[in-house]
Every structure is written in structure tokens, then in C-alpha cells.
N, C-alpha and C positions, 0 to 999 in steps of 0.2 A: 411877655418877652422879658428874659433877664435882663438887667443895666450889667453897665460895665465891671461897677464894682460888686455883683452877684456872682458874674464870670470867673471875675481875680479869684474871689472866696473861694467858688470851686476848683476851683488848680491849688488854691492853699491845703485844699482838704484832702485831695490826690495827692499833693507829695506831702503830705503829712503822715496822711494811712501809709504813701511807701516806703517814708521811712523808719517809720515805726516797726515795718514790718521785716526788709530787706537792706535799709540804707542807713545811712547817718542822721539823725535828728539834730544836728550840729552842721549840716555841711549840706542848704538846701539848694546850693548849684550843683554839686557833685549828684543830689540823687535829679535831678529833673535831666541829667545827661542821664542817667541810668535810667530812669523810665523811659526817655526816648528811644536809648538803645533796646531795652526786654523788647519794647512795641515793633522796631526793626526788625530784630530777631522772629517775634510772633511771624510780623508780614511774609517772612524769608522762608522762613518753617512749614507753614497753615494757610498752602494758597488757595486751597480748596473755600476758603475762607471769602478769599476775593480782595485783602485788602493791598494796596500799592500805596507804600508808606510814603512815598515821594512826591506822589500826583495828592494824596491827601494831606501830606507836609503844604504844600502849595497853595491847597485849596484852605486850610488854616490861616494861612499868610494872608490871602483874600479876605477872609470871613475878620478878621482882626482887623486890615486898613479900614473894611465898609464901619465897623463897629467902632472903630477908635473917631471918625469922620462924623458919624452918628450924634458923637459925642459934643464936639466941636458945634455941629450946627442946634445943640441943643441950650 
């Protein structure tokens, strides 16, 4: 199971790849609003897909208090 600071890494590495690719490497709020949004868009677009950005937005939320608690009682 990754630790907390394995998790951060990886979200440094996603918006790093994003915005090297599409965003500003200078301006890492402006692209983690832009990846939120393409992901929106994907959800909005590719339902065939099955995802619902919002009920998984949520379920995120969840999955980050149990982990950040995790933390705390360790």
C-alpha cells in the first residue's frame, strides 16, 4: 500500500507529464484545474465509458479523509 507521500508523488508526476504536455510548467494550479476539467469533459463525452465525475469526485474526497486519518493515527 502506498504512504501518503507516495500518493502526493504521484499527482506531482500527472501534473507534471500535463503540463509539459498541454499546460504551463510555471502555473501548477491553473493545470490541476485543467486536468480536472479534460477528465470532466472525457466523463461528459465517453459515457459508454461509465464514468460519473462527481459521484467519483466524492468518492476521492472519502478515499483522501480515510488516508490523511491513517496518517494521524500512525
Amino acid at each position: 500500500m502506498p504512504t501518503n507521500g507516495e500518493r502526493a508523488e504521484r499527482g506531482r508526476e500527472v501534473l507534471a507529464m500535463y503540463a509539459m504536455r498541454f499546460g504551463d510548467p510555471h502555473d501548477p494550479r491553473s493545470n490541476l484545474v485543467d486536468v480536472l476539467t479534460d477528465l470532466m469533459h472525457l466523463a461528459a463525452r465517453e459515457a459508454e465509458l461509465g464514468l460519473e465525475f462527481d459521484s467519483s469526485l466524492k468518492m476521492a474526497q472519502f478515499h483522501f479523509e480515510a488516508e490523511a486519518e491513517e496518517c494521524l493515527d500512525t
